[in-house]
N, C-alpha and C positions, 0 to 999 in steps of 0.2 A: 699816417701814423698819428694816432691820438698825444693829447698835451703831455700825458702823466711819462707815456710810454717816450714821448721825444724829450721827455725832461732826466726820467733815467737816464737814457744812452748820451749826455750831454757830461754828467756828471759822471755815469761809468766809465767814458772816453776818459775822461780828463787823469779817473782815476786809476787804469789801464795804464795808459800812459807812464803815470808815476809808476806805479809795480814792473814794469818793464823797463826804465829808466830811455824809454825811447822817446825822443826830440823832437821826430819828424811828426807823431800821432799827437803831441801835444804842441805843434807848431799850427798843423792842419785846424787847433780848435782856440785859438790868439786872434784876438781883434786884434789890428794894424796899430792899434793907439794902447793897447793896453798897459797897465801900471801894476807892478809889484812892487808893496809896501812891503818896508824892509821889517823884521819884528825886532828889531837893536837900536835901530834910530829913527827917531818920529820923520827928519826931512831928507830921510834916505830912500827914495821913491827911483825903482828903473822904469824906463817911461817908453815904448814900443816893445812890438814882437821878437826884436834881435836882441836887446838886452834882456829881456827877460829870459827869454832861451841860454843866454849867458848864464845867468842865477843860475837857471834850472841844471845847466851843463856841470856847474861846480857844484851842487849838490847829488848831482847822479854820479860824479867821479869819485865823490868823499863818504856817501852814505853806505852803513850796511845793513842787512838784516830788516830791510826796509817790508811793511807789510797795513795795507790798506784797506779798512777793516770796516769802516761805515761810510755813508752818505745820508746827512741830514737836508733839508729842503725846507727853505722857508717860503717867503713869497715868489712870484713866481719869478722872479731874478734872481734870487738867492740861495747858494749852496755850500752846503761846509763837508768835507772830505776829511775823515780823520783816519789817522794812524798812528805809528809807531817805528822807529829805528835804531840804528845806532851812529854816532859820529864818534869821531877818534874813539873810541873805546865807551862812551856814555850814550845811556838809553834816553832817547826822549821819544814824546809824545807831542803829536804835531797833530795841526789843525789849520786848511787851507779853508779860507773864508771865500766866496767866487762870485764875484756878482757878471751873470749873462747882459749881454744886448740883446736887444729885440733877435737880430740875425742869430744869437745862442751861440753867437761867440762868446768867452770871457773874455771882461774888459778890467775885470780889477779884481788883483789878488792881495790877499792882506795872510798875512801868518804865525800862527800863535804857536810858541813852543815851549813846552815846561820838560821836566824843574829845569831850575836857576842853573845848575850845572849843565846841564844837557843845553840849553840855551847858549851857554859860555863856549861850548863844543862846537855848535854850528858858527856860533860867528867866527870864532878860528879859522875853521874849516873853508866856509863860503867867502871869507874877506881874502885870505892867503891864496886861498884858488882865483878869485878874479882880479886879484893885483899881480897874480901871475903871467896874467893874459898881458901885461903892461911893460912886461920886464923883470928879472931876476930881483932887484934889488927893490922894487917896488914891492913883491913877496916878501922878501925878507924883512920889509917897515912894519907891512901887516904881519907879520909874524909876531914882532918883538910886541908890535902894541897889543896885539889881540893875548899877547901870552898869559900877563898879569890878570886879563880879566876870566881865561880862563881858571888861572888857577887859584883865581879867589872866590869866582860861585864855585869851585871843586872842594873847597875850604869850608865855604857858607852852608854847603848841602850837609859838610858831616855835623860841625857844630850847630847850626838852626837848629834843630831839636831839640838838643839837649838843653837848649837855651829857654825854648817854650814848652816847652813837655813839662809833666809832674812825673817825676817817680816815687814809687814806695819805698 
């Protein structure tokens, strides 16, 4: 299999994976060591393959209307995967950044997700899902904290505009 052809199916896999919300195909392509940066807190880093499959589990259990739509390639470690969803009711648009090891595992996922509300949405969603995994009452911490932030970029998205926009 040539470079280009074994660097699509690296990035298709991955991307697969996500459109099917299936674990085991995106477990099969996780270095042992890999990191997923959190996109809400700079030193919120899950750090192996079991946590990170955790992340991935509370986003495949929370997202809908999920739909993955390109694959850009930079160097030859580097991949970005974009798309589109929905969490509690808000659309975002997301972008997994992926950098490969040599073996074309991924070893480090980092994650960008806009607007500001849709952002607000996932950390709800992914924070209240894996304090879930801890205990009832540990869900319901992240519930109450994550509530305000979501519904103050839900706030920020309608008035931002109006704030910097010109009208006639």
């Amino acid at each position: 299999m040539g470079t280009v052809q074994a660097r699509a199916s690296r990035s298709g896999t991955f991307k697969n994976a996500l459109q099917a919300h299936d674990s085991t195909a995106l477990a099969a392509i996780l270095a042992p060591d890999v990191v997923f940066h959190s996109p809400v807190l700079a030193r919120l880093k899950f750090v192996g393959a079991d946590e990170v499959l955790r992340v991935f589990g509370a986003l495949f259990d929370g997202i809908r209307d999920d739909e993955y739509t390109a694959i850009f390639r930079g160097d030859h470690n580097a991949e970005i995967v974009q798309g589109r969803a929905s969490a509690e009711g808000r659309s975002v648009d997301v972008m997994f950044l992926l950098t490969f090891g040599d073996n074309d595992l991924i070893r480090d996922i980092r994650v960008l997700v806009r607007p500001l509300a849709g952002l607000g949405a996932v950390t709800s969603l992914i924070a209240t899902r894996l304090a879930a995994t801890r205990g009832p009452g540990w869900a319901t911490t992240a519930r109450i904290l994550t509530s305000p932030v979501k519904a103050i970029t839900g706030v920020v998205d309608v008035i931002a505009p109006k704030l910097v926009t010109r009208t006639s």
